[in-house]
N, C-alpha and C positions, 0 to 999 in steps of 0.2 A: 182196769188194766193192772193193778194193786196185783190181784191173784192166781197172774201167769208166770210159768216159771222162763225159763230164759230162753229156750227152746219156741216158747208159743210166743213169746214178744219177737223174735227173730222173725217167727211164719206169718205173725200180725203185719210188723214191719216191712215185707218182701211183698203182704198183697196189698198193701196200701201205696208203697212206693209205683207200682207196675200197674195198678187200678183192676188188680185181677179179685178183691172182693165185691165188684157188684157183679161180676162173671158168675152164672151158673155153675155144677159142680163140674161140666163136661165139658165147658169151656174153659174152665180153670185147668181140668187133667189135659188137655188137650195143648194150653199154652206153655206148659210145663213137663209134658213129652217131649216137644220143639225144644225148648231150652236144653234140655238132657240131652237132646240128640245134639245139638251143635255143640256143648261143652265135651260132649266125646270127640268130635270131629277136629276140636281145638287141641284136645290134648292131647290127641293122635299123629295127628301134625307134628308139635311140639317133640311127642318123643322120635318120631321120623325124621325131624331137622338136627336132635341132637345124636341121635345114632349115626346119621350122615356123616356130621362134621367133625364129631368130636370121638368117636368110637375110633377112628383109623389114630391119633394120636396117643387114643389110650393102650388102641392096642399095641401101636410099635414100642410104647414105653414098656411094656410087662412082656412082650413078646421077647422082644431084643432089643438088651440094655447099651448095644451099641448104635441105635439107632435113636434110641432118647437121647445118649451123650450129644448125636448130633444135630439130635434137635435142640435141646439145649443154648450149643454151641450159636447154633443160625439165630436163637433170640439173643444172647448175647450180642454177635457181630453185631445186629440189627440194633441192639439199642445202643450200642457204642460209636455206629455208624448215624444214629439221630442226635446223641451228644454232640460230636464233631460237627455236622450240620447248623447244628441251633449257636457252638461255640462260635463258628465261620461269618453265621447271618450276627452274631452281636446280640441275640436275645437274649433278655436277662441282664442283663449286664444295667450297671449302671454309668449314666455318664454320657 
């Protein structure tokens, strides 16, 4: 193992972990097509969840900067209004 470089210690590594070296070579392409395909399917997801959620916020910020002001604004009120709550409950405090 001395004479692989980091690359074949990593591919060593991944079929010994997964037991896919006493796998044939078409069982091997085969469990590692699967893999490819769910790791797309994840990270498809992935970018479809963050387009969803986070794309409307980016766009109203660069779109129209008076709509960032008040988004802005609403996290502000929001955490000023969590302050006041946790001040009211005595959290933190000592005593």
């Amino acid at each position: 193992m001395d004479d692989m470089n980091w690359i074949q210690r990593k591919i060593y590594l991944y079929n010994v972990t997964f037991g896919l070296y006493m796998l044939d070579w078409w069982e091997r392409f085969t469990f590692n097509t699967l893999v490819i395909v769910l790791m797309c399917f994840v990270v498809r997801f992935v970018i479809e969840v963050f387009k969803s959620k986070l794309c409307g916020v980016f766009t109203a910020c660069v779109l129209n900067s008076s709509k960032c002001e008040q988004l802005q604004n609403a996290i502000k009120d929001f955490s000023k209004r969590r302050v006041s709550e946790i001040q009211v409950l005595g959290i933190g405090k000592n005593g």
